[in-house]
N, C-alpha and C positions, 0 to 999 in steps of 0.2 A: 602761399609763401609763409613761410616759420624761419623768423632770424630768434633763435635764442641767446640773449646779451647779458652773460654773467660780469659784474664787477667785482675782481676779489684783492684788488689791491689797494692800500692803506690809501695815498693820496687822492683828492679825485680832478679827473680830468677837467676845467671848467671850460667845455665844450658842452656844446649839444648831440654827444657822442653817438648815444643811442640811433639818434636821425641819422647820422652824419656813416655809421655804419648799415643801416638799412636802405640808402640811398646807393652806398657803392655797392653791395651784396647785389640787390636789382641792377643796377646798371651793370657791372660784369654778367650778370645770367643771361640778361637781353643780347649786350654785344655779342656773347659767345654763342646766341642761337641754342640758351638753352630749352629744348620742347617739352618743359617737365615746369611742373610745381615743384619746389626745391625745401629744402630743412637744409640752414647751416647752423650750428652753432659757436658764437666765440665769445671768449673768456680775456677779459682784463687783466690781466696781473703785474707782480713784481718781477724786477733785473733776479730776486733770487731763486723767484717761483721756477720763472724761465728757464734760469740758469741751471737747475736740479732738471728741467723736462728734456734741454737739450742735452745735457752729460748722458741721461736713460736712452734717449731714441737716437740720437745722432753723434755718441760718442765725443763730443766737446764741451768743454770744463770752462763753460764761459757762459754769460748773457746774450741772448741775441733779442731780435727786434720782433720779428714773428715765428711761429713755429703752425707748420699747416698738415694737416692729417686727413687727406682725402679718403674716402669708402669708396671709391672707383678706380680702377685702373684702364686706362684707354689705349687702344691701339694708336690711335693719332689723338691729340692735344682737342678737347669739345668736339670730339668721335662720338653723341650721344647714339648711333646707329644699332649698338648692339646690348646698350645697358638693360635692356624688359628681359630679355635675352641671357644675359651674360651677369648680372646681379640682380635677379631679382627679389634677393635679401634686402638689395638697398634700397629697396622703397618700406616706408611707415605702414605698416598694415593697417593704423588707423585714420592718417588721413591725406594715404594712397603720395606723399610726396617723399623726391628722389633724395634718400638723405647723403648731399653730397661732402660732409663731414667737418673737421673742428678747424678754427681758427685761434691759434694763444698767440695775445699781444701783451707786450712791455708797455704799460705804462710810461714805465722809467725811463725807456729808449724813443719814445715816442716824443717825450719833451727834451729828451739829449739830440736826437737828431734832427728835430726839426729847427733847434738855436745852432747847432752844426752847421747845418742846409742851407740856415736863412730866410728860412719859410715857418708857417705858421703851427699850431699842433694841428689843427682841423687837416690842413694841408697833407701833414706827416701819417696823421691816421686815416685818411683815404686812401695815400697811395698803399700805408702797409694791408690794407683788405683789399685792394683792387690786385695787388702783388697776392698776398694769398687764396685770393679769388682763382684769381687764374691757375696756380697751381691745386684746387679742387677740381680745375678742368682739365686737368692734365698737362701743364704747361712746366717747363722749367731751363733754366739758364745755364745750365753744364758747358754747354758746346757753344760757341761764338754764335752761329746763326742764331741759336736756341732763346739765346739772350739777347739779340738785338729783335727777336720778335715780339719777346714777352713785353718789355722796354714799351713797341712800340703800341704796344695791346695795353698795357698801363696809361701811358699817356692817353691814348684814347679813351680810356674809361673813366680817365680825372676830368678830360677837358669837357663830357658828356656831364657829366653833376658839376661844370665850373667851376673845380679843384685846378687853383693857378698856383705856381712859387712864387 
């Protein structure tokens, strides 16, 4: 397993963020039965870093809290049935793991929404990789069902590493 953990942003998180992101990375890949050695990588940064990433990829002129950029596309949501198959670019030629692609978080929104929430940062930055986790597995919250699955697939992955609000 390869979690790569850039920090690029000015303040720092006084978490044990490092852990605290390599524990939900593992625990989402397990939940979701993933059968692969796995490569994520995610990057720390600023509300303005962010805020320039989502205007480019997602057409909104604003900050958001994560931004996730999967190398897979699945037929069904942790479908790993056809990826040796169907990407076999996205394995590391060097050490053979599935690279299932980037995570960018907000610092800044990580400490804004976890005193919003009422919950901790530790708290705020698990659920935002277990949230962007899932959507590396194909998951996402468009459609009602869509979102009260993911919801409950988050929850599950918090209450697994003992991430409480």
């Amino acid at each position: 397993m390869t979690i790569n953990i850039d920090y690029e942003a000015e303040g720092k998180l006084d978490l044990p963020y490092e852990e605290i992101i390599r524990q939900v990375v593992m625990d989402a890949l397990a939940y979701e039965e993933c059968p692969y050695e796995a490569e994520v990588n995610v990057v720390l940064t600023s509300d303005e870093e962010i805020h320039q990433l989502n205007l480019e990829y997602r057409q909104m002129d604003r900050p958001t809290d994560v931004l996730s950029f999967p190398m897979v596309e699945y037929e069904r949501p942790s479908d790993f049935s056809r990826v040796e198959e169907d990407y076999a670019d996205c394995f590391n030629p060097e050490t053979g793991e599935l690279m299932l692609g980037d995570i960018i978080l907000s610092v800044d929104k990580v400490r804004e929404q976890a005193e919003a929430y009422g919950h901790s940062c530790t708290r705020e930055l698990a659920f935002l990789v277990a949230h962007s986790m899932l959507h590396l597995c194909g998951y996402d919250h468009m459609e009602e069902p869509d979102r009260e699955e993911m919801e409950k697939r988050q929850r599950r992955i918090l209450e697994i590493g003992g991430y409480k609000r």
